[in-house]
Steps between C-alpha positions, in 0.01 A plus 500: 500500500234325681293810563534563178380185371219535771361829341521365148250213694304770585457659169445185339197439746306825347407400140149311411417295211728331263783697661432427842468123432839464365634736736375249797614209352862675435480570881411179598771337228743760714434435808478095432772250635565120451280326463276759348722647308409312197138502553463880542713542204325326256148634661657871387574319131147378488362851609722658183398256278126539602409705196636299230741698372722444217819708546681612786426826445109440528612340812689807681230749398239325592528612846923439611520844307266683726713425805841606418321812330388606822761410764820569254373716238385536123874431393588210716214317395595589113825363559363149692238490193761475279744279663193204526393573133828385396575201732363284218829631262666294733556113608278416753742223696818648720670144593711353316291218378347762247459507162487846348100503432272778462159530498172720451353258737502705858472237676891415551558882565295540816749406786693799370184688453458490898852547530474853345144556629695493846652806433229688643656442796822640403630867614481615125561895617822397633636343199695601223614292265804634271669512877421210610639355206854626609508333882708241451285139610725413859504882564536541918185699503316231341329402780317865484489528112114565369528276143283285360468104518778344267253282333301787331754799489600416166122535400472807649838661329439399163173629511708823625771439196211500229329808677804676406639582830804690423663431866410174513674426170794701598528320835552177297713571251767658774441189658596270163807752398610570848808349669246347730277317320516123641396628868197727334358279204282307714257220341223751545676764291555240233149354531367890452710515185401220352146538547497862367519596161777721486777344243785730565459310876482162316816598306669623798398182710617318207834710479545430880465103431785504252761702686410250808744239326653411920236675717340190492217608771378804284451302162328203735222787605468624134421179388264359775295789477511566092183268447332648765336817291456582146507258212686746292784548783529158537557444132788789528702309779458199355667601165744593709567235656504277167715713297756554785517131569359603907426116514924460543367576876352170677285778686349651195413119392309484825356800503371465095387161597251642720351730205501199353285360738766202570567631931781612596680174565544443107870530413498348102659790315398315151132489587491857688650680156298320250132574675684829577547579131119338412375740716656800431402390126136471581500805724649666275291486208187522696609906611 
């Protein structure tokens, strides 16, 4: 893996202009350790941002695009295009002192920006999603499994959901129907649902959350991950959750709470349900 990271180095170096810049500062962000790190990362967000733009899209085009064109390919850097001129869909905190905000702002959205921008590093000829999809997480080959990062794949498979990937759909509804679902619906998986736009997935996630009634673990990953994409899938969850009384469960009260933007420490069932129901009203309405 290292030579291979060294000859995407070396492809990087050949670009000029705007290309070239950013490609030099993604090498030196790369390459960068403590106490650098931080320095050479926000150098690469101020070389991005250097042309004012007003989207994220304007922002991968405007040079990012260029790069993964010519070291992965036309349809690579289609699919990376897309996944960044979504991220805005999307909450912008992962912890779980968020509050379920979105913004046209791209300001927030630029840690994952360089996140995904990353990728130009990764062995994208090697990869295939619909079977990756079906290794199960703690697999013994993991060590030697080619898959991308857990904190973008979901942004990369529901960009491959909504492109209407026939194999990649099929790959995850055997894994929601299948006897083995808890070991293969991973929080990515979820995330990618969630974030796409597919509602027969929302439906089935949602059908998945009801039968969980004991499996305690697989409607705990449904929920900390349902605020995490889409508005409108988020609104289908949560009137699940209110007209199947899910707040019975002192972990759904948690987990809500955090929506809620209360933490995750907040246990009052009384308060959880009512700004539950308020937002689901507003939410709701506003669709």
């Amino acid at each position: 893996m290292k030579s291979y990271i060294e000859a995407i180095t070396e492809k990087l170096k050949k670009p000029a202009g705007r290309a070239g810049a950013i490609a030099k500062a993604l090498i030196d962000h790369k390459n960068s350790r403590y106490p650098h790190a931080e320095e050479k990362k926000n150098a690469l967000i101020t070389e991005l941002k250097s042309d004012a733009p007003k989207t994220l899209g304007e922002v991968y085009n405007n040079g990012p695009r260029q790069l993964f064109e010519e070291i992965h390919g036309k349809t690579i850097a289609d699919v990376v295009g897309k996944t960044i001129s979504r991220l805005n869909l999307y909450v912008y905190s992962p912890t779980t002192y968020r509050r379920s905000f979105r913004t046209q702002n791209i300001e927030p959205y630029f840690d994952k920006f360089i996140d995904i921008l990353e990728t130009v590093y990764f062995p994208w000829n090697q990869f295939n999603m619909a079977k990756d999809l079906l290794i199960p997480e703690k697999d013994d080959d993991e060590d030697n499994r080619i898959t991308l990062d857990s904190d973008i794949y979901g942004d990369f498979l529901a960009v491959y959901i909504d492109e209407n990937d026939k194999a990649v759909v099929q790959s995850i509804e055997d894994i929601c129907l299948g006897d083995n679902n808890t070991k293969l619906l991973t929080d990515s998986i979820i995330n990618g649902i969630v974030k796409s736009n597919d509602t027969k997935l929302h439906k089935l996630l949602g059908d998945m959350l009801l039968a969980a009634r004991l499996q305690e673990g697989l409607r705990q990953s449904i929920l900390e991950n349902a605020d995490n994409g889409r508005v409108e899938a988020l609104v289908y969850l949560m009137k699940i959750v209110l007209d199947n009384d899910l707040l019975r469960y002192s972990s759904a009260v948690r987990i809500i709470g955090v929506w809620m933007g209360l933490a995750y420490e907040f246990d009052d069932k009384r308060v959880v349900a009512k700004l539950a129901g308020l937002g689901y009203s507003y939410l709701g309405s506003a669709e």
